[in-house]
C-alpha positions in Angstrom: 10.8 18.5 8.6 8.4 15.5 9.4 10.5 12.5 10.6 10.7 9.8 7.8 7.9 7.1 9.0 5.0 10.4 8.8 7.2 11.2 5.3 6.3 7.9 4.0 2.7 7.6 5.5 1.3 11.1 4.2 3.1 10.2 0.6 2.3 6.6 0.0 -1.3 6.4 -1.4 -2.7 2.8 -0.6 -5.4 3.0 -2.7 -2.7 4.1 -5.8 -1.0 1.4 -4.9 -1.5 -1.2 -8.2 1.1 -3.3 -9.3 0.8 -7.0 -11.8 4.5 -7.7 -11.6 7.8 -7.6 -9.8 9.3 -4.8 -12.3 5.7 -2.6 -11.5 6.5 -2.8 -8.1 10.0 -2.0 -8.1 9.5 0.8 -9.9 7.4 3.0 -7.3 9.5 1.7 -5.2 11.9 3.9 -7.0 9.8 6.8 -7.1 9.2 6.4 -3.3 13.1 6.6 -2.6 13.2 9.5 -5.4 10.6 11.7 -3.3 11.7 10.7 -0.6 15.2 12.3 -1.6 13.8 15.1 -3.2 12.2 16.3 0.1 15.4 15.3 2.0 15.5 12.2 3.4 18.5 9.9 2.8 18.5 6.6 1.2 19.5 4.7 4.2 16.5 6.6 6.5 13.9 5.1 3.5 15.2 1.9 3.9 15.3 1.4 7.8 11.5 3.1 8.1 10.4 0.7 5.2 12.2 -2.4 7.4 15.5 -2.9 4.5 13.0 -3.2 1.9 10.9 -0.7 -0.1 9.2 -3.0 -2.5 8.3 -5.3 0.3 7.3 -2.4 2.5 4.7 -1.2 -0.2 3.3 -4.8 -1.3 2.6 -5.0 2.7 0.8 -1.8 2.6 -1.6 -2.6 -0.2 -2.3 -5.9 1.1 -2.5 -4.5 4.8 -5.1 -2.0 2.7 -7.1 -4.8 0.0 -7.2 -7.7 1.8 -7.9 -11.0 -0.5 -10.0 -12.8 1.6 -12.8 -9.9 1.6 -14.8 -11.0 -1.0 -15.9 -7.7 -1.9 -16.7 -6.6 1.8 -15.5 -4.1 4.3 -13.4 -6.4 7.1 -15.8 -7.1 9.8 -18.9 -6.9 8.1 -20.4 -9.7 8.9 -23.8 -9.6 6.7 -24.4 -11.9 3.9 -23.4 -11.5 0.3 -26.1 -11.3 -2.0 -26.2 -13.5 -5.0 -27.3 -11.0 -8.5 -30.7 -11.5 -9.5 -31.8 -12.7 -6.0 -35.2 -11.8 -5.3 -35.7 -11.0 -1.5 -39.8 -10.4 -1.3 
């Protein structure tokens, strides 16, 4: 059996990671601790990998994955953003 931290890694999809509210991400934050269960981890394993808190664990991980100040862009890409309808001849 993988230990808990590779668990959560290989079954936490970043990029399925969408949530609007509170309530959207406490709930796959339940279906985390469910799998996590299911494959037989305890409760108290989830909760010490995911640092006490499994809804604050995943909102890390999609912001670690989106950041907001990207504008669009891959982090570290440095060229400039091209205004639509710009004409570069």
């Amino acid at each position: 059996m993988k230990n808990i931290v590779d668990w959560l890694d290989a079954n936490t999809n970043d990029s399925a990671l969408t949530f609007e509210g509170n309530a959207d991400v406490e709930q796959q934050a339940e279906i985390i601790r469910a799998k996590a269960e299911a494959a037989g981890y305890s409760a108290d394993e989830l909760l010490d990998a995911c640092g006490g808190d499994i809804a604050g664990y995943l909102r890390n991980r999609r912001a670690d994955a989106v950041p907001n100040d990207a504008d669009g862009k891959m982090p570290g890409d440095v060229s400039p953003i091209i205004a639509p309808g710009f004409n570069q001849q």
